[in-house]
LUMTIDO-534711 format. One record per residue (C-alpha): x, y, z; residue in one letter. Coordinates in steps of 0.2 Angstrom, whole numbers, padded with zeros to 4 digits, always signed. Each point is the difference from the previous one (the first is absolute). Example, Ala and Ser with C-alpha at 12.3 -4.5 7.8 and 13.67 -1.06 7.14 Angstrom:
2
+0062-0022+0039A/+0006+0017-0003S/
END
This chain:
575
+0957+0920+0513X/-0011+0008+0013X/-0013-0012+0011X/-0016+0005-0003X/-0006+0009+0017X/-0015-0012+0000X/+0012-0015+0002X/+0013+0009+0010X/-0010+0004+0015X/-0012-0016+0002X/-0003-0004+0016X/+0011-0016+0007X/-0011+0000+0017X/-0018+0003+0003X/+0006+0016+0012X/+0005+0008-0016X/-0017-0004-0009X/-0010+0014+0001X/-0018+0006+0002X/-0005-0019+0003X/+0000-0001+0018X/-0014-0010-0001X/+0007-0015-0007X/+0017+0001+0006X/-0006+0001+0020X/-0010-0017-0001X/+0015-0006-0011X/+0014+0002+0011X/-0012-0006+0013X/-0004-0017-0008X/+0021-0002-0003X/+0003+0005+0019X/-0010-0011+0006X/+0002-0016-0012X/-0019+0000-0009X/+0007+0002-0019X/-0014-0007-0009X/+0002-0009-0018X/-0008+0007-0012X/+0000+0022-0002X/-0014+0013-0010X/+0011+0017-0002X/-0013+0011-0010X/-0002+0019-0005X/+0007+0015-0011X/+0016-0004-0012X/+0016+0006+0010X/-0007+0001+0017X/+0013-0014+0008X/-0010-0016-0005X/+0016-0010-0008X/+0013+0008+0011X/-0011-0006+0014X/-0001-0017-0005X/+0020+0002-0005X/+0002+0006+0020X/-0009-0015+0005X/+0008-0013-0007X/+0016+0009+0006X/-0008-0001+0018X/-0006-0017-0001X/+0016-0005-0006X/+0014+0009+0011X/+0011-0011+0009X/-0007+0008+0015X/-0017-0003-0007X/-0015+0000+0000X/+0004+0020+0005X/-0008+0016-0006X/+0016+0008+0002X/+0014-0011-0012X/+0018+0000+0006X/+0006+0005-0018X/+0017-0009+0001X/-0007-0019-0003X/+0002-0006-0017X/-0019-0001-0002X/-0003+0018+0004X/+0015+0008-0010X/-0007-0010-0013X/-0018+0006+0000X/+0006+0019+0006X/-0010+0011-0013X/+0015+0000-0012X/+0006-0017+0003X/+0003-0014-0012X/-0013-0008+0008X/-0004-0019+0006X/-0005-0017-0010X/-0013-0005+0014X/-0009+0017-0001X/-0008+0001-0019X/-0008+0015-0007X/-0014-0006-0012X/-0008+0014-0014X/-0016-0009-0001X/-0006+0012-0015X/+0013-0012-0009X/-0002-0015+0010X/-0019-0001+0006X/-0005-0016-0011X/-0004-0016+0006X/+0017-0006-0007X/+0010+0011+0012X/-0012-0004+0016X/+0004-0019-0005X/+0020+0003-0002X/+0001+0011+0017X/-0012-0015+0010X/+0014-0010-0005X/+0014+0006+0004X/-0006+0009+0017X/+0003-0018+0009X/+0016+0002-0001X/+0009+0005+0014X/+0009+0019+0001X/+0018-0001-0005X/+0008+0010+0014X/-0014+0011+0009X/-0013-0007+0013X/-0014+0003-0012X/-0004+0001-0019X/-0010+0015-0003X/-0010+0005-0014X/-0004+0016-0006X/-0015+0001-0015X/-0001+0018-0004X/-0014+0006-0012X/-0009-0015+0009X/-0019+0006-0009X/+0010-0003-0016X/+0000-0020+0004X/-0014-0009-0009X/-0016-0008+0008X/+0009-0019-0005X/+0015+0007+0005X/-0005+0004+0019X/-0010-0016+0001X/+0014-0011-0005X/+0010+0009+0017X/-0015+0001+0009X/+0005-0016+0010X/+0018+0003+0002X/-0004+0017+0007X/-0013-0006+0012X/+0011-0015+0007X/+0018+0006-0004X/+0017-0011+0004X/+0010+0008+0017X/+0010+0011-0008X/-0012+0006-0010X/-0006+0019-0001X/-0010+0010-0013X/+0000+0016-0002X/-0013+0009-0013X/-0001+0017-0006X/-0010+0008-0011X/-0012+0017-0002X/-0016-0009-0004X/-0003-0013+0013X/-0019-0003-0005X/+0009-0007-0015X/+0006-0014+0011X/-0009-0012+0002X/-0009-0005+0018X/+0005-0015+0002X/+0018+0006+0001X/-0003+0016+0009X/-0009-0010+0014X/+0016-0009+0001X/+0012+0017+0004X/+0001+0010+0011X/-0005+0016-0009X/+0009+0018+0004X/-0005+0016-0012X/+0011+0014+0001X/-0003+0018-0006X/+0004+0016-0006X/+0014+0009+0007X/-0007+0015+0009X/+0007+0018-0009X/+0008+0006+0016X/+0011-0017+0003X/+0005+0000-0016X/+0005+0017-0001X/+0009-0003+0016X/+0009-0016-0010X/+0004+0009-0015X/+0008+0015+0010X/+0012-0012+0007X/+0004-0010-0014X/+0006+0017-0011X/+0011+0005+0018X/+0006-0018-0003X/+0005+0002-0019X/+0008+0020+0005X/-0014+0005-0013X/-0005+0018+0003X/-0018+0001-0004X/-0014+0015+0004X/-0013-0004+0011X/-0014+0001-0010X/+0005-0013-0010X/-0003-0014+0010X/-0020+0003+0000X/+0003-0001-0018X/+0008-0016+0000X/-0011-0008+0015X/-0014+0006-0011X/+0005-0007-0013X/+0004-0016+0007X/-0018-0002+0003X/+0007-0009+0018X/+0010-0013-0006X/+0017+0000+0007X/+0007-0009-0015X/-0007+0014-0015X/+0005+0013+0013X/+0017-0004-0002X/+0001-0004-0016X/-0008+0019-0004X/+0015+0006+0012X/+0012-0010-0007X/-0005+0009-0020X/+0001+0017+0009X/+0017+0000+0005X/+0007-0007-0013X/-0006+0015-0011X/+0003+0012+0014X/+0016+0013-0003X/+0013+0003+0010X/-0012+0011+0009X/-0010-0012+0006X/-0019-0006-0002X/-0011+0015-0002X/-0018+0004+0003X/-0003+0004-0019X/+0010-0011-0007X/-0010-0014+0007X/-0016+0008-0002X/+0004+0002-0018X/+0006-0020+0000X/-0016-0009+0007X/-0011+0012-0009X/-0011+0006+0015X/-0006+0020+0001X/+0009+0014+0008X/-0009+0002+0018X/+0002+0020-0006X/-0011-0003-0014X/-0014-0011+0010X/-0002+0015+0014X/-0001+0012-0014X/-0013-0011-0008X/-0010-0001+0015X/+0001+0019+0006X/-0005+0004-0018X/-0019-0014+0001X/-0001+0009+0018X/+0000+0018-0006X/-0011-0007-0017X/+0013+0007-0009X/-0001-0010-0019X/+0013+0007-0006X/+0015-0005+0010X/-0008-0017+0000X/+0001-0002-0018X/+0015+0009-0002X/+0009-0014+0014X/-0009-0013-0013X/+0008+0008-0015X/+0020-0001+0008X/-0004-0018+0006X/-0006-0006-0017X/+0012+0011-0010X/+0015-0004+0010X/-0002-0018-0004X/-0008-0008+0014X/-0015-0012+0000X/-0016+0007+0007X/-0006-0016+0009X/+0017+0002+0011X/-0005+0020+0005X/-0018-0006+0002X/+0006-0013+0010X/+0011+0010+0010X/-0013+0014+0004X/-0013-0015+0006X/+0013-0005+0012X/+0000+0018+0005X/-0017+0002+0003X/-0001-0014+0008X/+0016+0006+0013X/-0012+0015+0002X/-0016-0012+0003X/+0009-0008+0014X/+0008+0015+0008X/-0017+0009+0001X/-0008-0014+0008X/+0013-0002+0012X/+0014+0016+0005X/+0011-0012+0008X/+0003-0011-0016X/+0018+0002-0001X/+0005-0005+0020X/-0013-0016-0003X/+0012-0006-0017X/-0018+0003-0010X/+0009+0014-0011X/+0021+0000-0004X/+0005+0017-0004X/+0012+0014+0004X/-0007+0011+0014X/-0001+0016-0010X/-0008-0010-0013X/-0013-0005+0014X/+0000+0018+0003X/-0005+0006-0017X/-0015-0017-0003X/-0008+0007+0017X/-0004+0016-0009X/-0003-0006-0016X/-0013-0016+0008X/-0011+0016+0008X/-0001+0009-0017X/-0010-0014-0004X/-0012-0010+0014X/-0003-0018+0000X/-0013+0000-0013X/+0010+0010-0011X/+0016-0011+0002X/-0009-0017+0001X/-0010+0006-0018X/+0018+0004-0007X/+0008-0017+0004X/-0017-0008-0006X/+0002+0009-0016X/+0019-0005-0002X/-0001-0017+0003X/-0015-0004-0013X/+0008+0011-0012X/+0018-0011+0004X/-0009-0016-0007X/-0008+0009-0014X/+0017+0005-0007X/+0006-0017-0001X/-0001-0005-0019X/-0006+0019-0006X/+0009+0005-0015X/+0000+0020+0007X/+0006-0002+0019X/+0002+0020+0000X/-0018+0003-0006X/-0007-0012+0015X/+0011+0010+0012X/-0005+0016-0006X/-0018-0005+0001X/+0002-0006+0017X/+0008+0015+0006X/-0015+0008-0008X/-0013-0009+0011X/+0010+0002+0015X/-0001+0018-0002X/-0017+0001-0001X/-0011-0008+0013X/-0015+0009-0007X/+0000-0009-0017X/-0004-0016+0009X/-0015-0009+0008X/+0007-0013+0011X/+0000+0002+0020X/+0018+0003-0001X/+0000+0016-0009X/-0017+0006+0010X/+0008-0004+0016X/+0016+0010-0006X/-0010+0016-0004X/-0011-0003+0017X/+0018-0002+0010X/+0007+0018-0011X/-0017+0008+0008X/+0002-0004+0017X/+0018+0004+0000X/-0006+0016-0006X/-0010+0003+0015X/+0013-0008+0013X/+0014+0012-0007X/-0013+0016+0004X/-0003-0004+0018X/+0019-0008+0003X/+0006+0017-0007X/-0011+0011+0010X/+0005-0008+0013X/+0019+0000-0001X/-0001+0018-0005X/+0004+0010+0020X/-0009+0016+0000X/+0010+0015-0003X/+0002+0013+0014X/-0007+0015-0015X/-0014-0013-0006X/-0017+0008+0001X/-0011-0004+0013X/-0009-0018-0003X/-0016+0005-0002X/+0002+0015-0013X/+0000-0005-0019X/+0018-0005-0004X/+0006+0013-0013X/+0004-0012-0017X/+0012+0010-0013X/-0007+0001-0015X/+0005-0017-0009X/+0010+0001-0016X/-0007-0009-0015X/+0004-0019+0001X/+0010-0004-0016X/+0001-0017-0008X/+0012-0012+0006X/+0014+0003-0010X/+0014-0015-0002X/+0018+0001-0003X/+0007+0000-0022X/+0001-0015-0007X/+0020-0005+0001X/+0011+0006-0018X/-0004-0014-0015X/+0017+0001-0003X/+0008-0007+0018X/+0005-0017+0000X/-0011-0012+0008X/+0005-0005+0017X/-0008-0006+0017X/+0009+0011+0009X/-0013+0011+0011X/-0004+0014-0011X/+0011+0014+0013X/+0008-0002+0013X/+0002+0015+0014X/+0017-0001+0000X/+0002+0002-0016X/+0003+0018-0013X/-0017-0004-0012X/-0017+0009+0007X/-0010-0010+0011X/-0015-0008-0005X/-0016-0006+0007X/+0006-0016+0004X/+0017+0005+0008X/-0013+0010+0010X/-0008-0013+0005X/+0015-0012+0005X/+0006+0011+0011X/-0017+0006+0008X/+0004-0009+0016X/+0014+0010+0004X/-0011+0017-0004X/-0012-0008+0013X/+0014-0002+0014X/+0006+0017-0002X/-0020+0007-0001X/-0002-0009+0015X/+0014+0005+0010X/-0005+0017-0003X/-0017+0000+0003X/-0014-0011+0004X/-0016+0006-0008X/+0005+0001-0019X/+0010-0015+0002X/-0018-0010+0005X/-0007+0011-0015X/+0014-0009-0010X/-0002-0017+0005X/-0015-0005-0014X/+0006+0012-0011X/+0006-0005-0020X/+0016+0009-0011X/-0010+0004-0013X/+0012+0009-0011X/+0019+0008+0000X/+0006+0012-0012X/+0013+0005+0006X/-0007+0017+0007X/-0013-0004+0008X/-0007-0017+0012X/-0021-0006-0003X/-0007-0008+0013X/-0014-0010+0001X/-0013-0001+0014X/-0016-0010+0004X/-0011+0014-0001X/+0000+0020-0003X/-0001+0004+0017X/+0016-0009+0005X/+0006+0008-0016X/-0002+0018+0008X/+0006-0007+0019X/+0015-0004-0007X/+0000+0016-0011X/+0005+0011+0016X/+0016+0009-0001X/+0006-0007+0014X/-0002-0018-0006X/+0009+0002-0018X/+0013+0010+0009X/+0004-0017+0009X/+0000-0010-0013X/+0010+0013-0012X/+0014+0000+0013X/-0003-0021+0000X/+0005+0000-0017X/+0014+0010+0001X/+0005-0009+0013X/+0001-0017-0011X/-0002+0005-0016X/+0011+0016-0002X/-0014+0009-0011X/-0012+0016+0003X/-0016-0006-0007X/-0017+0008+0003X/-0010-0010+0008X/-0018-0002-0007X/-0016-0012+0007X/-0016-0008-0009X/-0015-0008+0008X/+0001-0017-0009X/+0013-0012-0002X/-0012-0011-0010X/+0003-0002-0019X/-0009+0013-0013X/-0011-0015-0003X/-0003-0004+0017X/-0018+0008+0006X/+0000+0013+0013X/-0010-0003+0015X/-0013+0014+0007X/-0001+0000+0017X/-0005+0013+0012X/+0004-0003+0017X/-0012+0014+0007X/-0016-0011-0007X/+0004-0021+0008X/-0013-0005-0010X/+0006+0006-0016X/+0001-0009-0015X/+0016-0006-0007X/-0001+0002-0019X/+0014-0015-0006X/-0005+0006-0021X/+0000-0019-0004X/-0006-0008-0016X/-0019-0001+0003X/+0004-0021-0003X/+0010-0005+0015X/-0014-0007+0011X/+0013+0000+0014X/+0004+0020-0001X/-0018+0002+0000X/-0003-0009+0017X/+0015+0010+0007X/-0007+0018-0007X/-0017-0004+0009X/-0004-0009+0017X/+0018-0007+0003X/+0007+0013-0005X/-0008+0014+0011X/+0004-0015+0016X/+0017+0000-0004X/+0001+0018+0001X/-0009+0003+0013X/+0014-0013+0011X/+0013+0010-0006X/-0006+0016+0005X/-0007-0007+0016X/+0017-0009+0003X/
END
């Protein structure tokens, strides 16, 4: 019979307690220097160390070398209270969800005048202390303020407004925390080297994430993986699969698709979640997490150095890219949007409909009223205007360009077709969150293979060359069929930029490069969805209108299609 990991690798000394450096430090102190006090309030989160802690200290205080924050381990008081020892008859662990009446308070004032049998002080330890009663404090009330000599109290407990003041005034109080994710990644890691478990990296962030911070639910969450790991060891889908959490795959294909407005791959994602057997409020939840990953790493690059964000640098890599198809506004709207919709699933009878309506209003900002949505279409206009100028600028001039102030000769523009998106996946293929196609793989690429792979395309784009590589940078994958490659840009004058031979050549030999495939390269001047308005906008006239199309009753669009409107623009054009 196997110990539970949770019980095997207790801590025995507060140097192996982790992520509680602020309790331990002034602890160890007050044993260093003599200043135990009587009476002890351990509070926070379940498994963060509060019972072991008060277990280490009554080991500490009790040490034949005691008081010592570092026990000798070889007396018979500390091999008795080692985390795994029989343990000692003047050190008494109290359940006070079972023993908080005024009878027990009664029967322990009793019997704590009795002298300790073989240690140099009788502790006691009331865990689940909120759980003792209002009668039941006050009846200890005086034997916790004056206690014998050999007296020392230990509470613990995750509420402590629950105790009463009079008793907390009496303690010296110490709330410990969450573990941070990085220590107890860090912790985990060694513990698997310990137990010769071979485990993939990116499982430990599962677990970690998981374990909410508490040491105690990470390990037992470790402790359940391995056992039902092969003799392979613990694999990435095998425990993605276990504690129910979506594929990071699917999330980036979900948020490259709201970013290009393309409805389809979003409801087709929504579709495999749902028919693969998975709750929608998990994947809702999962994608708020996302957004809000994305939130955080737009506001601040660095995110991942400063242990704001805790992911794998190519994964950092591909969130960058993805945070600037969006802006602020249009992120912060997303995550606004997913969290209300996160509460309002709770106790629906059709989770999928809400999801599938949420996803709707996320992919429209023009069907809403709020400031978020207008501040979304106001931050897609002046990127608009900022991608023109940074383009023009990054573009060097060619040594065969016409002179400057000539007319540039524009080729005749092909007609602008429709945004076309990839075919709907076969009815008959078993529903799976696997990504839809991988590049490595034999079946045709879609769309969102495309678009997981798009920050390779860029690298190689941009070892290449410079200009169509800028061009690239706000552009969407629009479609893939196989034959030939859509692009979607800002506006139709990007469109026909980009349209230069000598810019799709790039990007063909690009997606040889990483792809394998030949494909026609073709671009559009919108990335917005069908239902998205266009903007009019003529950079010749600054004081031109900007005609947004809105519904004649959104008061706000109105004040943005008149005076504010024409300021705004003005600024841009200005700037």
């Amino acid at each position: 019979m196997t110990l539970a990991l949770y019980r095997k690798y207790r801590p025995g000394s507060f140097a192996e307690l982790i992520g509680q450096e602020h309790v331990t430090g002034p602890l160890e102190q007050a044993l260093r220097s003599g200043r135990v006090h009587h009476a002890y309030l351990f509070s926070g989160p379940r498994g963060c160390g509060k019972t072991s802690s008060a277990r280490i200290l009554a080991r500490s205080v009790n040490c034949a070398e005691g008081p010592t924050p570092t026990p000798c381990g070889i007396c018979d008081s500390c091999v008795a209270l080692a985390p795994n020892g029989p343990g000692s008859l003047d050190v008494l662990e109290i359940d006070a969800a079972s023993h908080g009446l005024v009878d027990d308070a009664r029967d322990l004032r009793e019997r704590a005048f009795y002298a300790p049998v073989a240690s140099a002080f009788k502790v006691y330890i009331v865990d689940e202390a909120h759980m003792v009663t209002t009668a039941g404090f006050n009846a200890l009330l005086k034997l916790v303020e004056e206690p014998p000599p050999h007296l020392k109290f230990i509470f613990a407990t995750t509420e402590p407004d629950k105790v009463i003041g009079t008793i907390r005034s009496r303690t010296f109080h110490y709330p410990f925390r969450l573990v941070p994710p990085a220590v107890l990644r860090e912790f985990l890691a060694g513990i698997c080297a310990q137990e010769g478990a071979e485990v993939d990296p990116l499982v430990l962030p599962l677990v970690v994430r998981a374990g909410a911070g508490s040491v105690r639910d990470c390990l037992s969450i470790l402790d359940q993986l391995l056992a039902g790991s092969g003799t392979g060891g613990l694999g990435y889908e095998g425990a993605l699969a276990l504690l129910g959490y979506t594929d990071a795959a699917l999330l980036d294909e979900t948020v490259d698709a709201i970013a290009a407005g393309d409805g389809a791959t979003v409801f087709r994602v929504v579709d495999r979640v749902v028919e693969a057997g998975h709750d929608p409020r998990r994947f809702t939840a999962d994608l708020l997490e996302r957004f809000r990953d994305l939130v955080v790493l737009d506001a601040v690059p660095d995110a991942a150095d400063n242990g704001l964000l805790d992911a794998p640098v190519d994964r950092l890599d591909r969130m960058r890219i993805q945070a600037s198809g969006f802006g602020p506004a249009g992120l912060s709207r997303a995550a606004d949007l997913l969290a209300t919709g996160l509460t309002e699933m709770r106790g629906t009878t059709s989770p999928r409909l809400m999801l599938e309506l949420l996803c709707a209003r996320i992919l429209l900002p023009g069907a809403a009223a709020g400031d978020g949505a207008l501040m979304t279409r106001l931050e897609r206009l002046e990127r608009r205007f900022a991608i023109s100028d940074d383009s023009a600028a990054a573009a060097p001039a060619r040594p065969d360009a016409p002179d400057a102030a000539a007319p540039a000769a524009v080729p005749p523009a092909r007609p602008i077709a429709p945004p076309t998106l990839a075919p709907a996946a076969s009815p008959a293929a078993p529903p799976t969150l696997a990504p839809a196609a991988s590049p490595a793989a034999d079946a045709p690429l879609d769309v969102a293979a495309v678009r997981r792979v798009w920050p390779e395309v860029l690298d190689a784009v941009k070892r290449r060359r410079r200009t169509p590589a800028a061009l690239l940078g706000e552009a969407q994958v629009i479609s893939a069929d196989g034959r030939e490659l859509v692009l979607g840009f800002a506006n139709e004058a990007l469109a026909r930029r980009f349209a230069d031979p000598a810019n799709c050549d790039v990007l063909k030999e690009a997606l040889s490069e990483v792809l394998g495939v030949d494909w026609a390269v073709r671009s559009i001047g919108s990335t917005a969805p069908p239902a998205e308005a266009e903007v009019e906008f003529d950079p010749a006239e600054p004081g031109a209108d900007v005609d947004l199309r809105q519904s004649p009753g959104d008061a706000a669009l109105d004040l943005l299609q008149g005076e504010l409107g024409a300021k705004v623009i003005g600024e841009i054009d200005g700037g």
